[in-house]
N, CA, C and O atoms as a DFTB+ gen file, in Angstrom:
720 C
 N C O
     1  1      66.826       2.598      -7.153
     2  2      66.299       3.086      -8.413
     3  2      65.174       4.086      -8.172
     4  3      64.865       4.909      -9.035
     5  1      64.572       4.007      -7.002
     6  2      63.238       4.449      -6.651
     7  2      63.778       6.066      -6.439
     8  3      63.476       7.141      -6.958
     9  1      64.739       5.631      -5.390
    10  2      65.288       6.965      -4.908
    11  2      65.934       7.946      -5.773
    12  3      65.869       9.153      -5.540
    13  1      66.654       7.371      -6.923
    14  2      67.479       8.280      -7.974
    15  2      66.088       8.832      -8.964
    16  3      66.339       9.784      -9.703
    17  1      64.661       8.273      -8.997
    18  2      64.128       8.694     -10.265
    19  2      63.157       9.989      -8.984
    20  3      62.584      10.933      -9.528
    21  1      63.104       9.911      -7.832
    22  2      62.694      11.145      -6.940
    23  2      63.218      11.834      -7.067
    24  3      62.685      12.750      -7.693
    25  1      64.348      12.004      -6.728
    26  2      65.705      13.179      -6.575
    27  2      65.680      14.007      -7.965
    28  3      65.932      15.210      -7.909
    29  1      65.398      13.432      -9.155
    30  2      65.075      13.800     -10.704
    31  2      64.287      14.523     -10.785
    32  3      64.380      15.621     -11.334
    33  1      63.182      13.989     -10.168
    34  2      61.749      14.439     -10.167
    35  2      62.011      16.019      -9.812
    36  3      62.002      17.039     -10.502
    37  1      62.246      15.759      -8.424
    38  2      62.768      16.977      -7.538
    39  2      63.411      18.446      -7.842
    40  3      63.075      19.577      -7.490
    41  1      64.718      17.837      -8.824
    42  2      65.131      18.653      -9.179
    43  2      64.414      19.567     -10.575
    44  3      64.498      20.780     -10.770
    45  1      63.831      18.710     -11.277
    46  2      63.136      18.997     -12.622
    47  2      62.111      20.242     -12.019
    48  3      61.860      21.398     -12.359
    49  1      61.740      19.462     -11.092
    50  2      60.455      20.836     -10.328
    51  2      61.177      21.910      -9.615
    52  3      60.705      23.033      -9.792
    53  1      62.133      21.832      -8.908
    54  2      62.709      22.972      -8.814
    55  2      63.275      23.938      -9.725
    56  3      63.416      25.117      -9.399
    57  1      63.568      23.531     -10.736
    58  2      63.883      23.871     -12.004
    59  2      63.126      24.768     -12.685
    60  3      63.493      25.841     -13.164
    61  1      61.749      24.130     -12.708
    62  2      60.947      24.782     -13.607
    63  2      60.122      26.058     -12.299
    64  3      59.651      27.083     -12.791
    65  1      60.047      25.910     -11.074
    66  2      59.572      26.978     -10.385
    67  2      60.152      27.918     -10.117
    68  3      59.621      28.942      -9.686
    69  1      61.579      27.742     -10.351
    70  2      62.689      29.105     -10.652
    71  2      62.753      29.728     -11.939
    72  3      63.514      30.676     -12.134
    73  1      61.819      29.146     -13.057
    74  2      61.731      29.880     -14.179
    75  2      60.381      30.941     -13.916
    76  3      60.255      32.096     -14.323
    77  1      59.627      30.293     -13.262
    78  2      58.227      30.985     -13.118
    79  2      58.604      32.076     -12.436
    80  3      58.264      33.087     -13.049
    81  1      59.239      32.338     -11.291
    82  2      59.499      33.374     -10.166
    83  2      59.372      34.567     -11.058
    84  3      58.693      35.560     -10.798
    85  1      60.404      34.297     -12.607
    86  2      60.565      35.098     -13.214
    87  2      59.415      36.233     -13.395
    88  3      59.654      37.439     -13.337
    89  1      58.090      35.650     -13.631
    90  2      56.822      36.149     -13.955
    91  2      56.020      36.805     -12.372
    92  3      56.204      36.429     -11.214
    93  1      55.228      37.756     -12.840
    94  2      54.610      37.511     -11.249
    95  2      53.089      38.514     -12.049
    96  3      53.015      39.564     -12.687
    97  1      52.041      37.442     -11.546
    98  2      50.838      38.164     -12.004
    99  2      50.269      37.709     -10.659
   100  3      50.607      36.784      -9.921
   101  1      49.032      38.892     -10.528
   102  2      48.333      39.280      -9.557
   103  2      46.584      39.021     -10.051
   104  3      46.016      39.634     -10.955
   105  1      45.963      37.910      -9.141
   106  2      45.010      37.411      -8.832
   107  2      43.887      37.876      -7.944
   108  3      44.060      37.258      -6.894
   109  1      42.618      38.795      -7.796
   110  2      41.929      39.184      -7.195
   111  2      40.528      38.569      -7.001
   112  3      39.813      38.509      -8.002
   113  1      40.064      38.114      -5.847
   114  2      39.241      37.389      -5.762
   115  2      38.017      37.669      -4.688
   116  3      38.584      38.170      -3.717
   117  1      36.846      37.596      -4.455
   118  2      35.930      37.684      -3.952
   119  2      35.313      36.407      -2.920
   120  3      34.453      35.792      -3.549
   121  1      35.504      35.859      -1.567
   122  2      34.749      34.770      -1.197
   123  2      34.037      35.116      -0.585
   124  3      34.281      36.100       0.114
   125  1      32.590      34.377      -0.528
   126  2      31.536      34.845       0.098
   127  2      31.660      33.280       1.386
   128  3      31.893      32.081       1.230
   129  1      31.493      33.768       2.052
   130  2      31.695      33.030       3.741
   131  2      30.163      32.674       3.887
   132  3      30.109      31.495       4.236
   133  1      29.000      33.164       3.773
   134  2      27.714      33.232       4.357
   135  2      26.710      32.491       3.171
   136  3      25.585      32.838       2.810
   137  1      27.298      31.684       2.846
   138  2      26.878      30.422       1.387
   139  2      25.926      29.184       2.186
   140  3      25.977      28.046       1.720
   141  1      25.245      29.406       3.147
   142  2      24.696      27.763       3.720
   143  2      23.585      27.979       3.333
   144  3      23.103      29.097       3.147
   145  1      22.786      26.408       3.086
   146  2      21.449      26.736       1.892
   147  2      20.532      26.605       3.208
   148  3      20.822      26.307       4.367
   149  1      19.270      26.952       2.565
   150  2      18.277      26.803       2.945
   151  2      17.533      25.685       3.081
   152  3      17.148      24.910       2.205
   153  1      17.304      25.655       4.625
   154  2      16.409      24.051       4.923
   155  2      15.164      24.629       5.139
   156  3      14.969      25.827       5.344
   157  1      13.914      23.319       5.064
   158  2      12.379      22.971       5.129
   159  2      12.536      22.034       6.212
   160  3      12.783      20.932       5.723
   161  1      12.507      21.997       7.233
   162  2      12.234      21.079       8.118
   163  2      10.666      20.827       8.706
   164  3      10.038      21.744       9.235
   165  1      10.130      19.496       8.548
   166  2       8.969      18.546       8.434
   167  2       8.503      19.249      10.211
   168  3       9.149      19.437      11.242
   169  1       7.373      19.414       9.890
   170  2       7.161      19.466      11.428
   171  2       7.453      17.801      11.966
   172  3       7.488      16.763      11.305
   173  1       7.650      18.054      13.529
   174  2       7.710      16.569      14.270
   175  2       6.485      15.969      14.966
   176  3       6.567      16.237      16.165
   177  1       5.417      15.285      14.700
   178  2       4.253      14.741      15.634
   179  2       4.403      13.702      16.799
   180  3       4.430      12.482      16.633
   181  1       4.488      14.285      17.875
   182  2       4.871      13.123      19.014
   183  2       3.579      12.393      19.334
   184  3       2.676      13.020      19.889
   185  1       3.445      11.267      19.060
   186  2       2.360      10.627      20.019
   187  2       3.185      10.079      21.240
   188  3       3.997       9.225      20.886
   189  1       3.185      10.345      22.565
   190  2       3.666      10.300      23.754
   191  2       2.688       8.479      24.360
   192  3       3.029       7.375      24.783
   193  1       1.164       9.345      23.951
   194  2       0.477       8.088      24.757
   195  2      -0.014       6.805      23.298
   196  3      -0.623       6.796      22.229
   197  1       0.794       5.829      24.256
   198  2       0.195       4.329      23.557
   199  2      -0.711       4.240      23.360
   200  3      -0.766       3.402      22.460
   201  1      -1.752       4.593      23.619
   202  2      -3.502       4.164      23.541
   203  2      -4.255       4.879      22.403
   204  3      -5.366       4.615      21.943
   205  1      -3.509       5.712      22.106
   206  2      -4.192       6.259      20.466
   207  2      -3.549       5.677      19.145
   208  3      -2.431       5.798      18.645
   209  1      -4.806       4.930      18.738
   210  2      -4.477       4.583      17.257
   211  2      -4.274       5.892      15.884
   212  3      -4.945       6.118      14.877
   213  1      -3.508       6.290      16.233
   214  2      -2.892       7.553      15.103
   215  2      -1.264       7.288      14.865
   216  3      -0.593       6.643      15.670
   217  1      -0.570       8.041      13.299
   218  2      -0.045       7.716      13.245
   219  2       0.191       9.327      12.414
   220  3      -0.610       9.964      11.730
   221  1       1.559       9.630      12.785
   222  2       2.172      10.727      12.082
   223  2       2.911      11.024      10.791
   224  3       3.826      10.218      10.621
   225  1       2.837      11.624      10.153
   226  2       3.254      11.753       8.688
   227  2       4.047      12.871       8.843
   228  3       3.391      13.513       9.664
   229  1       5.291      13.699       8.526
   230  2       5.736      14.773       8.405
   231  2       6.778      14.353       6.454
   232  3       7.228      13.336       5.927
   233  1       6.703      15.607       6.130
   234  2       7.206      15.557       4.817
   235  2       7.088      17.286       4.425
   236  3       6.129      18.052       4.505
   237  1       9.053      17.583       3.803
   238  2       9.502      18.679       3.601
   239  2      10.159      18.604       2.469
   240  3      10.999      17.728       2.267
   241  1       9.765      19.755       1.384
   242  2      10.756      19.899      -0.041
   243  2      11.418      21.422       0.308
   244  3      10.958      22.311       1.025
   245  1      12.865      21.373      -0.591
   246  2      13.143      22.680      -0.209
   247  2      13.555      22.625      -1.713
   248  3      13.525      21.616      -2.417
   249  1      14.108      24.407      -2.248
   250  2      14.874      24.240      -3.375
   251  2      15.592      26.034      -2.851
   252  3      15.201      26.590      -1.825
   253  1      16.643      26.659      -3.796
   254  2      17.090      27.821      -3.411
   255  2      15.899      28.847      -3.696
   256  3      16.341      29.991      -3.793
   257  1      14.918      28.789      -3.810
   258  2      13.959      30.282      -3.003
   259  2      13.292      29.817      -1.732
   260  3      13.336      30.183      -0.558
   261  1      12.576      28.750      -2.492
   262  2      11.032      28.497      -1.280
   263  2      11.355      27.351      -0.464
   264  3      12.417      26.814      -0.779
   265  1      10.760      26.859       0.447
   266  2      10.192      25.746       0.801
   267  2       9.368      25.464       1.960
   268  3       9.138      26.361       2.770
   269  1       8.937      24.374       2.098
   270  2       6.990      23.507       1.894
   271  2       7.916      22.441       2.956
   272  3       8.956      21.785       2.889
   273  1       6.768      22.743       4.012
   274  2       6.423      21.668       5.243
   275  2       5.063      21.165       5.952
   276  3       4.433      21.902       6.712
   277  1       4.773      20.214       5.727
   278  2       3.969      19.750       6.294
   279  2       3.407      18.404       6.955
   280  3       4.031      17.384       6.663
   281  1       2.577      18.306       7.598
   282  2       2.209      17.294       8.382
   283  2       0.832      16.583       8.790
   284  3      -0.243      17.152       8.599
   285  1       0.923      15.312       9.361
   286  2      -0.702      15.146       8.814
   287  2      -0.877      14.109      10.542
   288  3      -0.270      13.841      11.579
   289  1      -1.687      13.958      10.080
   290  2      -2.207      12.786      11.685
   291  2      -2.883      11.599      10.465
   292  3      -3.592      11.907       9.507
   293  1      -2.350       9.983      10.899
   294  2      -3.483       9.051       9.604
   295  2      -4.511       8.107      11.165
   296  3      -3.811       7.740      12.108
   297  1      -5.538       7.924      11.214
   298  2      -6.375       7.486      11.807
   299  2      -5.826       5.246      11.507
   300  3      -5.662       4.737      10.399
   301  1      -5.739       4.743      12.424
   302  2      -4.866       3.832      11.920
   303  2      -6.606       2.360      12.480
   304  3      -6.606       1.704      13.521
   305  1      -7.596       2.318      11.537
   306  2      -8.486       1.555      11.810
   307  2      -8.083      -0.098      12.442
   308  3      -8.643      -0.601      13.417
   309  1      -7.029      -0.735      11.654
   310  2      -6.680      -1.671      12.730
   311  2      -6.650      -1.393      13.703
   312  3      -7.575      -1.910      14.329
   313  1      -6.152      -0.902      14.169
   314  2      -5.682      -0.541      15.689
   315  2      -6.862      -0.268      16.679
   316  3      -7.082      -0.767      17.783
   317  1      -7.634       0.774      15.885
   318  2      -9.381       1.023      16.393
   319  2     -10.092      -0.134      16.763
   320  3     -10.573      -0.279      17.886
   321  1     -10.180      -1.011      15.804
   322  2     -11.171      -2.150      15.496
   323  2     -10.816      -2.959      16.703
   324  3     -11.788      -3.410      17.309
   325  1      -9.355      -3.305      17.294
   326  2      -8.484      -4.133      18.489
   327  2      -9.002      -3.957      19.208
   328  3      -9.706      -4.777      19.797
   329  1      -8.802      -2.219      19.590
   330  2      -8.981      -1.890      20.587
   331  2     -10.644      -2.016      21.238
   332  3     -10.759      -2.557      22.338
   333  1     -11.443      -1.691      20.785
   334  2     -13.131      -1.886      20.405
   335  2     -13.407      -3.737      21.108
   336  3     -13.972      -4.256      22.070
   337  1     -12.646      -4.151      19.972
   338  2     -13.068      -5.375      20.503
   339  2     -12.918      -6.393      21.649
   340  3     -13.548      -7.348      22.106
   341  1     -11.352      -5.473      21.976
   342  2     -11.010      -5.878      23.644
   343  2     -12.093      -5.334      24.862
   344  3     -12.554      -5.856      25.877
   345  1     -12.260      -3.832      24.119
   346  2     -12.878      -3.690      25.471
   347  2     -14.602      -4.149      25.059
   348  3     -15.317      -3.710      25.960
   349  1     -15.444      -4.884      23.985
   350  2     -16.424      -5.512      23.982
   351  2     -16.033      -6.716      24.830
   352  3     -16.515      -6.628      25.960
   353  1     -15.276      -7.858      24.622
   354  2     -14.652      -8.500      25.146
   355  2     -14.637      -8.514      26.897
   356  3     -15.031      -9.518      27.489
   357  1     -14.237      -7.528      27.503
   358  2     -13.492      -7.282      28.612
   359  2     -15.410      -6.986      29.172
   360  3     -15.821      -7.643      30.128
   361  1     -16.089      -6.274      28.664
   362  2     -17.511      -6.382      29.150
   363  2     -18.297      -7.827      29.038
   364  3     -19.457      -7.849      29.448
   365  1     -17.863      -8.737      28.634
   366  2     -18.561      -9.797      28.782
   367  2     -19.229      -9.999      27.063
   368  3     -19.728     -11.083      26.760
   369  1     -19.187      -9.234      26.380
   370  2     -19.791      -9.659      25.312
   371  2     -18.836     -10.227      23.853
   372  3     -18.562      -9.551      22.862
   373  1     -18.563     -11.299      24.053
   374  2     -17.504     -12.298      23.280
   375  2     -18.183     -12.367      21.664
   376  3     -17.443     -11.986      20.756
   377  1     -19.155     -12.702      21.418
   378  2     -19.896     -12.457      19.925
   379  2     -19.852     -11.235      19.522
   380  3     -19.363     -11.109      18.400
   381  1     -20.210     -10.223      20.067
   382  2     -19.535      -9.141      19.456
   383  2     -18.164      -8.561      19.113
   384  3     -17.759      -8.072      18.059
   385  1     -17.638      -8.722      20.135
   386  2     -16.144      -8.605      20.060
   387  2     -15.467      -9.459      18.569
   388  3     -14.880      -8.881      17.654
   389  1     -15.740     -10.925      18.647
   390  2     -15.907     -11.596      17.237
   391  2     -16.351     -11.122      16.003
   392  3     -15.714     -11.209      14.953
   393  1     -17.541     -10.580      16.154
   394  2     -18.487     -10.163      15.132
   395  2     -17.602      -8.609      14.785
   396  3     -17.670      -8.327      13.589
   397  1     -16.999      -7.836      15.426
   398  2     -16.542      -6.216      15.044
   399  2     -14.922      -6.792      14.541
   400  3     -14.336      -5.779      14.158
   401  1     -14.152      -7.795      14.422
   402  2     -13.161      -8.233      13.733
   403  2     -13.330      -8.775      12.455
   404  3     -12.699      -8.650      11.406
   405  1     -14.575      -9.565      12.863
   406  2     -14.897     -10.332      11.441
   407  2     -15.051      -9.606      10.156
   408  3     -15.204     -10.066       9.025
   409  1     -14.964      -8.113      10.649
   410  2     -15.195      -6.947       9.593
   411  2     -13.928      -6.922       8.766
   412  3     -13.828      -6.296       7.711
   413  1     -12.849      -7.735       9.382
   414  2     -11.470      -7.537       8.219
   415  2     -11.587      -8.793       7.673
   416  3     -11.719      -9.874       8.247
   417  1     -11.522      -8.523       6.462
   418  2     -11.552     -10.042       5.694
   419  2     -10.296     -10.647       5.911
   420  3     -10.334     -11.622       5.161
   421  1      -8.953     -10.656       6.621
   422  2      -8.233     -11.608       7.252
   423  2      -9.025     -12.198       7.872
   424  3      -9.381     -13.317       7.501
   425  1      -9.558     -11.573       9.070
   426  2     -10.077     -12.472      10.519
   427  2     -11.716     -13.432       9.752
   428  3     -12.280     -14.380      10.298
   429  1     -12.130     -12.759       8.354
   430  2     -12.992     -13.043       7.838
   431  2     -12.975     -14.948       7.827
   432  3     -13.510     -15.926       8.350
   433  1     -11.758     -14.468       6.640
   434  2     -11.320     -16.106       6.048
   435  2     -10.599     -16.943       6.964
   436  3     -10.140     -18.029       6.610
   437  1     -10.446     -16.371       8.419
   438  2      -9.701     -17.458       9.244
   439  2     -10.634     -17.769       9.825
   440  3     -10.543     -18.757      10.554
   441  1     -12.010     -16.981       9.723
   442  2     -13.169     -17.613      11.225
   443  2     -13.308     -19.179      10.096
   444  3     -12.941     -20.314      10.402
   445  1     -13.945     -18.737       8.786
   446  2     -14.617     -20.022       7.772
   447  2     -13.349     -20.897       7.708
   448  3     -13.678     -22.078       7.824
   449  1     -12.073     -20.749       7.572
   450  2     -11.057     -21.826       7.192
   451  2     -10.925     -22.638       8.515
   452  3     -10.551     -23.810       8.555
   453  1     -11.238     -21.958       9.485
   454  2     -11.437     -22.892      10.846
   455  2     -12.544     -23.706      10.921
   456  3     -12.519     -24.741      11.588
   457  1     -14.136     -23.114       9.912
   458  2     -15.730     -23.984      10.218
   459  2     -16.018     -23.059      11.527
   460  3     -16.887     -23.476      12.292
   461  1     -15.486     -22.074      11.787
   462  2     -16.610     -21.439      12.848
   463  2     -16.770     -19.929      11.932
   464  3     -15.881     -19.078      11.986
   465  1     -17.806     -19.774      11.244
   466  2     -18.317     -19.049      10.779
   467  2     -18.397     -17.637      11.673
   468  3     -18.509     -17.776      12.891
   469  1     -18.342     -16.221      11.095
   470  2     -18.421     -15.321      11.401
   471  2     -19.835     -15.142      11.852
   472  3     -20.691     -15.261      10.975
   473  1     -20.353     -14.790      13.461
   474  2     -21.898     -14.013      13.831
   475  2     -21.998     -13.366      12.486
   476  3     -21.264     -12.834      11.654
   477  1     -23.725     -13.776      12.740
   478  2     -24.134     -12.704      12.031
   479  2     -25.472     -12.324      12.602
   480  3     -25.564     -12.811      13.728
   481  1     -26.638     -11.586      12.236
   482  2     -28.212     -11.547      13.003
   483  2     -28.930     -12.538      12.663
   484  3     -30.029     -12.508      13.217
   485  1     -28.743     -13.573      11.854
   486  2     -29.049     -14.995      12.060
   487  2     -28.978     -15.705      13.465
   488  3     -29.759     -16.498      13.991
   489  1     -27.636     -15.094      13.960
   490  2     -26.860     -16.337      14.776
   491  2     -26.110     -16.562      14.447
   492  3     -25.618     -15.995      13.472
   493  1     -25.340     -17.953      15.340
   494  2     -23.726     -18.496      15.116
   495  2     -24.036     -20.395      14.648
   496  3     -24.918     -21.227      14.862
   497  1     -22.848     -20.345      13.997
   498  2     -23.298     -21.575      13.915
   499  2     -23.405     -22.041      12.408
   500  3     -22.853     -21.456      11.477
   501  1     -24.086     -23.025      12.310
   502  2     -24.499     -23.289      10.823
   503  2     -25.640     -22.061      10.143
   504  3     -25.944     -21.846       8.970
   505  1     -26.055     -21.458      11.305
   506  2     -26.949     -21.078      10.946
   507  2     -26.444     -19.204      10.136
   508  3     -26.971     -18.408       9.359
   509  1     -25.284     -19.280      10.860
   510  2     -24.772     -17.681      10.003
   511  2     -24.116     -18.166       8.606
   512  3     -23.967     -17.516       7.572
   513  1     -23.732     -19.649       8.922
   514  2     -22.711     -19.998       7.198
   515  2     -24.057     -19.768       6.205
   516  3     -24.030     -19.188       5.119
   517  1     -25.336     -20.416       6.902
   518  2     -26.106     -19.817       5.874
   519  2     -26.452     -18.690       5.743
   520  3     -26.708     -18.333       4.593
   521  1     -26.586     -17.753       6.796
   522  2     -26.880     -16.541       5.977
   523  2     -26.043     -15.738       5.309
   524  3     -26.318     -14.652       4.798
   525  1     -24.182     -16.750       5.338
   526  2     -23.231     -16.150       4.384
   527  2     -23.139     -16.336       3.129
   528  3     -22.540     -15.574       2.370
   529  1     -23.687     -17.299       2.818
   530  2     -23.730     -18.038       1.675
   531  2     -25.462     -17.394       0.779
   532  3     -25.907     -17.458      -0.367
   533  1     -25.719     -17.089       1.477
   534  2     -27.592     -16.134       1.048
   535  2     -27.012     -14.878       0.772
   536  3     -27.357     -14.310      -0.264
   537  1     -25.836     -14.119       1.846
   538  2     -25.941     -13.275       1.335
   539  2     -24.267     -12.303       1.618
   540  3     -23.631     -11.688       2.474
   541  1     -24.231     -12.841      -0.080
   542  2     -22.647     -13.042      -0.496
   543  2     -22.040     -11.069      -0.074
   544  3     -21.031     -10.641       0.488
   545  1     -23.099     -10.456      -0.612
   546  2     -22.779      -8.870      -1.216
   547  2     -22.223      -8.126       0.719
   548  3     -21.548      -7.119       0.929
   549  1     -22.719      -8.916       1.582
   550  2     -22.183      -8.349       3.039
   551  2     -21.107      -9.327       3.541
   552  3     -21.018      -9.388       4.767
   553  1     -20.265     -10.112       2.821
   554  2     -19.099     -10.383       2.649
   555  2     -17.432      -9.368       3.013
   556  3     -17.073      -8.503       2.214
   557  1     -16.909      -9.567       3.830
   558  2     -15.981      -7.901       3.598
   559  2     -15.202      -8.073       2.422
   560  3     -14.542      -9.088       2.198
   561  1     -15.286      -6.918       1.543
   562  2     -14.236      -7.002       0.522
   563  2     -13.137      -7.707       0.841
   564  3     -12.893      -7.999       2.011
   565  1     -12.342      -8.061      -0.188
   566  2     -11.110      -9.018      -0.278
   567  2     -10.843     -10.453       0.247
   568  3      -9.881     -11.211       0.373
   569  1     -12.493     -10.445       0.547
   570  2     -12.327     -11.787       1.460
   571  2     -12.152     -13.026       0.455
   572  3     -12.794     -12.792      -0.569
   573  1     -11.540     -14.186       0.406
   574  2     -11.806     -15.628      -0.879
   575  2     -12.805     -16.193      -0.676
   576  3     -13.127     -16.942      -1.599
   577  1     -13.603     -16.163       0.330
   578  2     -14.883     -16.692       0.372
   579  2     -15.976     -15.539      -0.621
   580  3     -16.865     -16.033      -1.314
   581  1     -15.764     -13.977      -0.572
   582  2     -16.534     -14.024      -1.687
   583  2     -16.724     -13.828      -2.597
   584  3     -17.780     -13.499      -3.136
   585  1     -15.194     -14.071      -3.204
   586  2     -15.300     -14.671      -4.379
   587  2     -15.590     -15.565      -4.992
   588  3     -15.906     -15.606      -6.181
   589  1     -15.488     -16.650      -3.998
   590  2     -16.140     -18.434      -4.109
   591  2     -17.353     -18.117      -4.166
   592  3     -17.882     -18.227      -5.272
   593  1     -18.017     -17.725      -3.252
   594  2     -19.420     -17.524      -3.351
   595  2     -20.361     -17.199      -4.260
   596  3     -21.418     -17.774      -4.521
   597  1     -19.556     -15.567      -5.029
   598  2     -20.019     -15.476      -6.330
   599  2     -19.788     -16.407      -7.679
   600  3     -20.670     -16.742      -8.470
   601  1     -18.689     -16.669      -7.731
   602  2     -18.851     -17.553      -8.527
   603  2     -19.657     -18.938      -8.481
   604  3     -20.247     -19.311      -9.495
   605  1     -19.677     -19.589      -7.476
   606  2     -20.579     -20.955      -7.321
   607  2     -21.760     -20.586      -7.744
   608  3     -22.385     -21.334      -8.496
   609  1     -22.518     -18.810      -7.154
   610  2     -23.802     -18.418      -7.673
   611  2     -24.376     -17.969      -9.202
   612  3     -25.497     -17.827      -9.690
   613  1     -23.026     -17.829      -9.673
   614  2     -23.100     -17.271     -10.986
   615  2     -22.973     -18.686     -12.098
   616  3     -23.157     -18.667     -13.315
   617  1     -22.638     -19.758     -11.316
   618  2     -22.961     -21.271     -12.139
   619  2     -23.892     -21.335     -12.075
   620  3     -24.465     -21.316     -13.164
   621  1     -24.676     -21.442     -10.974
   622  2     -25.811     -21.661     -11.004
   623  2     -26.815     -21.180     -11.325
   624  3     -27.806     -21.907     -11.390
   625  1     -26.892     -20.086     -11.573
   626  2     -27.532     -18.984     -12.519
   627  2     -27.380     -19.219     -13.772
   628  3     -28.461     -18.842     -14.225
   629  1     -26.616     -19.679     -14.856
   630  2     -26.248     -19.768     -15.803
   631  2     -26.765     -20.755     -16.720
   632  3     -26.156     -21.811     -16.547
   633  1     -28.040     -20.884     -18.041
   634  2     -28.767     -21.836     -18.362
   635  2     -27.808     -22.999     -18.703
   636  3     -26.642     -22.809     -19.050
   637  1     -28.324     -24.099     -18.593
   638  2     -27.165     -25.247     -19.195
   639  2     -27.468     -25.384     -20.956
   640  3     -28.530     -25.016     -21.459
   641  1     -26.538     -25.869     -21.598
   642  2     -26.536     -25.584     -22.970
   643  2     -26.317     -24.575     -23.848
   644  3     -26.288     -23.485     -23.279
   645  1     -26.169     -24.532     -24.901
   646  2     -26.417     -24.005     -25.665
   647  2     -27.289     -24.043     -27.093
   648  3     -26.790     -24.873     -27.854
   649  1     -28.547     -23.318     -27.709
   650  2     -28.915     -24.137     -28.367
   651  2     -29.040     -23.273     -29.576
   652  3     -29.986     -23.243     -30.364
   653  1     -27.744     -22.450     -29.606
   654  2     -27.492     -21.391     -31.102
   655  2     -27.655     -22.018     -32.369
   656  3     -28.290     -21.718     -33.380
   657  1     -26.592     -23.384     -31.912
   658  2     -26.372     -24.312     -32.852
   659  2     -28.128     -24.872     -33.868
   660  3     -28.050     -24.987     -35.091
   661  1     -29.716     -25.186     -33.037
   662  2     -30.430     -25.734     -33.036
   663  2     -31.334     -24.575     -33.772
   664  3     -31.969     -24.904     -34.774
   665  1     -31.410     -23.022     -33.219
   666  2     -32.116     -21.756     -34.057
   667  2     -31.170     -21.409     -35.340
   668  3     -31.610     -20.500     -36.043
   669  1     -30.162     -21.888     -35.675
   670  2     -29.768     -21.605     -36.789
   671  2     -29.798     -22.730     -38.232
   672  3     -29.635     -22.552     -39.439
   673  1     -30.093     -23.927     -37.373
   674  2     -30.752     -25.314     -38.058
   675  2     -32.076     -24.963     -38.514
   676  3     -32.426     -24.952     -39.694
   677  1     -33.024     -24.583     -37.193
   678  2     -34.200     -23.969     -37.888
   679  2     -34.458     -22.888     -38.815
   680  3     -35.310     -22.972     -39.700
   681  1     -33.710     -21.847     -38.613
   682  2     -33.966     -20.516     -39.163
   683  2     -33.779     -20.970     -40.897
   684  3     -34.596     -20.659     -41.764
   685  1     -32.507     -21.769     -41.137
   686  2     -32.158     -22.123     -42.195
   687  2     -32.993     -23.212     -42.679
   688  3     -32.755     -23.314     -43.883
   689  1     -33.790     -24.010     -42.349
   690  2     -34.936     -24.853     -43.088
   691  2     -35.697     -23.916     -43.113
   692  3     -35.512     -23.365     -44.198
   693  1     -36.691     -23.236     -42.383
   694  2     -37.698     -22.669     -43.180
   695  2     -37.379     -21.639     -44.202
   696  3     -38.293     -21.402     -44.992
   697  1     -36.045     -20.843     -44.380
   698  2     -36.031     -20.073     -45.125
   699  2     -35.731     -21.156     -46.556
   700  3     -36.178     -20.772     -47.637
   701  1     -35.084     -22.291     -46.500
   702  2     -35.221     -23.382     -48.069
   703  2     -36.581     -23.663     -47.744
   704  3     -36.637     -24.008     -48.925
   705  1     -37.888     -23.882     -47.248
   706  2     -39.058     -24.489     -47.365
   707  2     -39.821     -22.680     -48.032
   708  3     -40.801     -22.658     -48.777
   709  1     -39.094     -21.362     -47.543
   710  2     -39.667     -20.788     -48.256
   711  2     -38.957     -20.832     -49.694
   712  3     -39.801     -20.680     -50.577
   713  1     -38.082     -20.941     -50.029
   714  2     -37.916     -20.447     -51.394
   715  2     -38.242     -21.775     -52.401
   716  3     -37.820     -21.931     -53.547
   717  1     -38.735     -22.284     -51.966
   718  2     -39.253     -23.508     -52.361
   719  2     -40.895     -23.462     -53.101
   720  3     -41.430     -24.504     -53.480
């Protein structure tokens, strides 16, 4: 069945392309071969050596007139701060090395969630939790300790009571003892 409705097919189209022959029109056309667009390519920044904390940015827009490339170097302070503190470290001086991390409020909230408090020019010890707790504002941003901090200080700052209720008891008797 497959084969008899091809052979149909077949012939129907041969059919109708022997009517066309009849006709003959002429088509003139133009191709342009030399059509490839225009690229912006990003400059490339190699950092070759491991030991520099930098980090490369490249970024390119193009469109059919213009296009924009450029590139940047980003200074990568983790990486700084590591490195700093290994080689404090590697000289013998271990509290500092501690003390120049403690500057990220990660390493912040893991020295206190451990009870070994971050150095400070107090000292180590109980004696820096207190001068963390004295003095909340050299806290590193984002740290949860100081936010705890401020708030515990800002309770305590805060009068207990209220006694709106007690000046508006008064205000309102003497003004009936004046119209009295």
């Amino acid at each position: 069945m497959k084969l008899l409705l091809t052979i149909l097919f077949l012939f129907g189209l041969i059919a109708t392309v022997s009517d066309v022959k009849a006709e003959t029109n002429t088509v003139s056309s133009t191709v342009v071969t030399n059509s490839t667009p225009p690229t912006a390519n990003a400059p490339s920044i190699i950092n070759s050596n491991s030991d520099i904390c930098k980090v490369g940015v490249g970024a390119s827009v193009q469109n059919n007139i213009v296009g924009l490339a450029s590139g940047i170097v980003i200074d990568d302070e983790l990486c700084q701060k590591l490195k700093l503190s290994r080689s404090l470290y590697a000289y013998g001086m271990k509290v500092a090395a501690v003390a120049l991390l403690c500057q990220d409020p990660r390493v912040f909230d893991s020295m206190m969630d451990s009870q070994t408090p971050c150095p400070t020019r107090q000292g180590i010890g109980a004696d820096s939790l207190a001068y963390w707790e004295n003095n909340v504002s050299e806290i590193p941003d984002g740290s949860k300790y100081k936010t705890q901090y401020t708030q515990q200080k800002e309770a305590k700052e805060q009068p207990i009571g209220n006694n709106d209720g007690l000046k508006n008891f008064a205000l309102m008797a003497l003004s009936m003892l004046l119209i009295l």
